[in-house]
N, C-alpha and C positions, 0 to 999 in steps of 0.2 A: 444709790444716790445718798449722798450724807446730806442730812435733816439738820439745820444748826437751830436748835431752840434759843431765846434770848433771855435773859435775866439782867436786873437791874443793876445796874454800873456806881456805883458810888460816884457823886457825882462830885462831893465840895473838892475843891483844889487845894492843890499843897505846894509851896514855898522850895524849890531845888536851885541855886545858885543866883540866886535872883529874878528866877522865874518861878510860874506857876506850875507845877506839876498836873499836867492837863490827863483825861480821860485816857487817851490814846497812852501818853506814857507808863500811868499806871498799869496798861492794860499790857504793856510791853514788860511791865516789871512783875507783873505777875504771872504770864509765861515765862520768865525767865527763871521765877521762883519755882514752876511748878514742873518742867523740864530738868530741872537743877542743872542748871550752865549748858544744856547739853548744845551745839551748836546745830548736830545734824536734824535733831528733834527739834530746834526750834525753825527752822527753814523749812521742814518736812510739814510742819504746822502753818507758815506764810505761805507754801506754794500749794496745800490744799484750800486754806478760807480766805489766802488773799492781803489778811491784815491780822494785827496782834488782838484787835478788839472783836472779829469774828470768832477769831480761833479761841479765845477766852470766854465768851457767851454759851458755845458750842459744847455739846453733853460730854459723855465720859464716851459715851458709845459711839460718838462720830470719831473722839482721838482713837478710841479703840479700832474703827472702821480703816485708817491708814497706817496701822500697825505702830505704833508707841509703844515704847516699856510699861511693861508692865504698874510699875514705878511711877512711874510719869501718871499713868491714869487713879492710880489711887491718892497721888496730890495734888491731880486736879478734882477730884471731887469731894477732895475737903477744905471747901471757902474758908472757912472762919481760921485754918490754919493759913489760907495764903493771906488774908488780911490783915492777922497780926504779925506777919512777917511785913506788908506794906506799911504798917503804922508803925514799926520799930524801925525801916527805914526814915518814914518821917520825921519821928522824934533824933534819929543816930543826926539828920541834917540839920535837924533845929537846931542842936546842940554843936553844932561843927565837928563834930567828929569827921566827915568824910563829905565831899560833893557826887553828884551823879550827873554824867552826861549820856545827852543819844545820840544816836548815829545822825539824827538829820539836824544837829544844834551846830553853830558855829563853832563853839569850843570845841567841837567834837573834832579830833585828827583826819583831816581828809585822806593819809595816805594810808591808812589803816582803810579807806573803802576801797580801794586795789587790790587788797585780797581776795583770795579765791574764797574765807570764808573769816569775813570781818565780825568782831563782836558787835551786839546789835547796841552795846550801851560801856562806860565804862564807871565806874569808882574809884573817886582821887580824893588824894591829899595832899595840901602844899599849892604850890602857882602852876593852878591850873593851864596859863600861858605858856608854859615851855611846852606844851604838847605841840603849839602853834609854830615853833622854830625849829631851825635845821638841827638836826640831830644824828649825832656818828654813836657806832654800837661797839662797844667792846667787851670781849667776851674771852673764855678758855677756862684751863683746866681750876677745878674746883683745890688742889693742892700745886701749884705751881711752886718751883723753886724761887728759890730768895732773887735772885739775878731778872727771871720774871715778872717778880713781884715789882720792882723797883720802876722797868721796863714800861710794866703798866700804869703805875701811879704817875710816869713822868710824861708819858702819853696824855694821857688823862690831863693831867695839868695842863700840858702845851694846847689842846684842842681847846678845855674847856677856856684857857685865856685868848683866844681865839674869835670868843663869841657863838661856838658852836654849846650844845645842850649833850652831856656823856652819859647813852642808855644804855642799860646794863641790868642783870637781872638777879643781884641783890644776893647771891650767892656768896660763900665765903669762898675765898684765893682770889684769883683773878677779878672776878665781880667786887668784891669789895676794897683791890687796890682801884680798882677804877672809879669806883663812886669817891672815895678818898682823896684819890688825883683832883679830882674836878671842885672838890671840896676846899681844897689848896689854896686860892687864888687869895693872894695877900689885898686887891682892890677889895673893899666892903659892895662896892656894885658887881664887882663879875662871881662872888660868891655864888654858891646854890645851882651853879651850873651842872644840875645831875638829873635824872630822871628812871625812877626804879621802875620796874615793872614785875608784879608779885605772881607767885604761884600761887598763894592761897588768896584766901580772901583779904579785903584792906583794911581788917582789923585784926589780924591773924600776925605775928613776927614771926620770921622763920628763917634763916635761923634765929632759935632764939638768944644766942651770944649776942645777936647784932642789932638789939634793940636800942644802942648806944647809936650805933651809925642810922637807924631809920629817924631816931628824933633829929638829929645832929640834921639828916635832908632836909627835913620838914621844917626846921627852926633856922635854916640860913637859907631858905626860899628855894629848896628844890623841890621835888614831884613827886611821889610814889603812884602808881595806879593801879588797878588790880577789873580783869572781867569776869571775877569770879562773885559767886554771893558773899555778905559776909561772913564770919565764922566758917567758912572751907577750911579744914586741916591742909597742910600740906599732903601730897601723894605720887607717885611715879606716873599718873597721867598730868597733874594739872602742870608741870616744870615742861613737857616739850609743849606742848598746847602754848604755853606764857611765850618761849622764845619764837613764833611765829608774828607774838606783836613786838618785842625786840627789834629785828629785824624790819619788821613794817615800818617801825616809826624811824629807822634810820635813811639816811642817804645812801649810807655802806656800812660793811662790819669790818672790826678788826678784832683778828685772834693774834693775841701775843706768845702762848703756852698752850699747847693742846696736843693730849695723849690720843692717838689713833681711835679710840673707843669714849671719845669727849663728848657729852652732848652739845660741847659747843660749836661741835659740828656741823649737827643740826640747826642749828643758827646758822652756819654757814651755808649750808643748803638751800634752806628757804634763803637767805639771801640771795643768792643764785639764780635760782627758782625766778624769783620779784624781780629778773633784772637790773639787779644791783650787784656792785663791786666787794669784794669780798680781798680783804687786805691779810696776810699772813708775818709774823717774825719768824725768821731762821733763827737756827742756834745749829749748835755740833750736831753732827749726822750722827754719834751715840746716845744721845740726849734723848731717853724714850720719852721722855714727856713733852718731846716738839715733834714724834712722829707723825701727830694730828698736823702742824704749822706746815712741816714738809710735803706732805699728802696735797696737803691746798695747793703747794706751789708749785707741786707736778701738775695738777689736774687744771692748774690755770688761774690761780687766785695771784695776786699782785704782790712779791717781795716789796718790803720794806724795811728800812734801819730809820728814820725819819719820821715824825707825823706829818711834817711839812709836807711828806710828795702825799698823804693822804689826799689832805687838803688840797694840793693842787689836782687832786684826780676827780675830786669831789667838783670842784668848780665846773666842771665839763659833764657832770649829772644832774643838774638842779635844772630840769627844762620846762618847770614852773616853778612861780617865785616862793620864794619858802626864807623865812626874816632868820636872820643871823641877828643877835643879840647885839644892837646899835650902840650900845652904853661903851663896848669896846674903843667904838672908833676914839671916844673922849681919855681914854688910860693908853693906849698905842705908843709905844715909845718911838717909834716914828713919824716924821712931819709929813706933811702933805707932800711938800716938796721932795725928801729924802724917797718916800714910796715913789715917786714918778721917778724918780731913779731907780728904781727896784726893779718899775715895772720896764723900764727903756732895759735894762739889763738883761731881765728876762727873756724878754724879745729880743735883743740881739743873738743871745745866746742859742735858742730853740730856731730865726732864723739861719744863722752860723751851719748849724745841724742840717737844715733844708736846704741851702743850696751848696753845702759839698756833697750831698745825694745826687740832687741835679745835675751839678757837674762833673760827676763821677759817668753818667750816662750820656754825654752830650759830644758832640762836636770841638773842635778846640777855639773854631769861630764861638760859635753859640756860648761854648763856656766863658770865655773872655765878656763878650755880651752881658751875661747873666751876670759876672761878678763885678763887673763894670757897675751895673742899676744896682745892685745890692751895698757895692758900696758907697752908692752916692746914698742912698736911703740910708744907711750907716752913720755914714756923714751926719746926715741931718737930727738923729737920736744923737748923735755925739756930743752937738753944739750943748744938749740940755745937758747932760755930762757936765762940761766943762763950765758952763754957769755957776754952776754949785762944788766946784774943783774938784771933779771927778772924772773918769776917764775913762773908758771903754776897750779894751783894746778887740781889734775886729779884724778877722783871720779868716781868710777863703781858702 
């Protein structure tokens, strides 16, 4: 039976994003510290004491009791190292260096708790808000060709002017025409449309060439985030561990470039995985660095040449509401009116496609029928057409 002995909690509060840093938090931030990030040992910890504040009280010989690293038990039983790790949090927040959020705080990403093993907390920089908006993932090969490179940044551009949020995981090639793209947007409001998500810790740059492009986020209102502690080195576990919240925080991914052996594969995976849409670019079938792109689009990931058909594929995944960046609607070079024509086109076009299906299978009564009511309902999309001297032309 494990014996949890208690010890006294430091109790004064502390100041995190405009809240109090309550007991419970703390208590959460100091398993995190004393686990070091570990996911499965921090879970292994809530599903024997129940809470982060048990499991914190609790001796060295109870973590020892449900098998913890080694590791683990010799940082948790030296307090005064986890406290000054908690008070250097404190001060890193006083000072703005960085924000902290938890898992049960509004700001906190709701689609990151659909994971099968969500971070219990995260650390940002930048507008904490864009965690809260829809967000498309783009990702691939860490050396992509020039043609790629371009590919991605104009992507990138098109979404982020869009009103969507471009996550991406800060890597150089691919990762960094993406964050760049979205970086683009000539309006001074649709700026900052980006959101990093770091392998090491959120005071850690890495690479270190890119400490031009991490201020550059940070200073025209994009995001960085990081679930690691701070000062984490980079390392070959914490980059696949990172693209699982990649992935979590988008709607869908897109790989533009990727070599058969890409990790941003693995991004594609868990995408997958999370049921979600997983977008692929072709290139030449000798292009070894799109054997990754091809691979997807045998196994069933969605060609595209377009971000547009992204975007329209995404419309049909969002089955709660999740905020698109509204400041768009006021830069849109379309009117109200001209979109209602977009949209009447739309819909003719996608009906057009449904009933020569139908009447492909039908009767030549019934077919006559069918195209008879579709085109009176034609008709009627028409009249808004022609208001605005446009014109539809409608083909059964």
């Amino acid at each position: 039976m494990l014996v949890i002995s208690y010890c006294l909690l430091k109790t004064s509060h502390h100041k995190t994003n405009g809240f109090m840093l309550n007991n419970t938090q703390r208590a959460r931030l100091a398993i995190w510290y004393e686990v070091n990030a570990s996911l499965s040992a921090y879970a292994k910890l809530i599903k024997a004491f129940f809470n982060t504040e048990n499991a914190w009280q609790a001796t060295k010989d109870d973590w020892q009791e449900i098998g913890l690293h080694h590791t683990h038990l010799q940082r948790h039983e030296k307090r005064a190292e986890t406290q000054v790790f908690l008070d250097g949090v404190d001060t890193a927040i006083e000072k703005g260096q960085y924000q902290l959020i938890f898992a049960d705080e509004i700001s906190f990403p709701k689609q990151l708790m659909q994971l099968f093993d969500p971070p219990p907390l995260l650390f940002v920089r930048g507008n904490v808000s864009h965690l809260q908006k829809a967000q498309v993932a783009i990702v691939g090969s860490r050396k992509p060709t020039s043609h790629a490179q371009k590919i991605t940044f104009d992507m990138a551009q098109y979404i982020a002017g869009a009103g969507y949020i471009v996550t991406s995981g800060l890597a150089q090639g691919v990762d960094y025409q993406a964050h760049l793209g979205a970086l683009s947007q000539t309006d001074d409001i649709a700026k900052g449309r980006t959101l990093g998500v770091m392998g090491t810790g959120i005071d850690v740059c890495y690479p270190r060439h890119h400490s031009t492009l991490f201020a550059q986020i940070i200073d025209e209102g994009g995001c960085l985030i990081s679930e690691l502690l701070p000062h984490t080195p980079a390392n070959k576990h914490t980059f696949p561990r990172r693209n699982r919240i990649v992935s979590g925080l988008a709607l869908g991914t897109i790989v533009t470039e990727a070599t058969i052996n890409s990790g941003s594969l693995i991004t594609a995976r868990l995408t997958s995985e999370q049921g979600k849409q997983v977008f692929a670019v072709p290139s030449h079938i000798d292009n070894k660095n799109a054997e990754g792109c091809h691979h997807l689009i045998r196994e069933g990931g969605t060609l595209i040449y377009h971000p547009e058909q992204v975007l329209e594929d995404l419309k049909f995944q969002q089955v709660q509401p999740i905020i698109v960046d509204n400041s768009v609607e006021k830069h849109t070079e379309k009117s109200t009116e001209q979109s209602r024509v977009s949209d009447c086109q739309n819909q003719l076009f996608s009906e057009s496609l449904l009933v020569d299906g139908l009447i492909d299978g039908l009767s030549d009564n019934l077919a006559d029928q069918v195209s008879e009511n579709k085109l009176q309902e034609a008709g009627q999309l028409n009249c808004l057409l022609k208001s605005t001297g446009k014109e539809w032309m409608w083909i059964v």
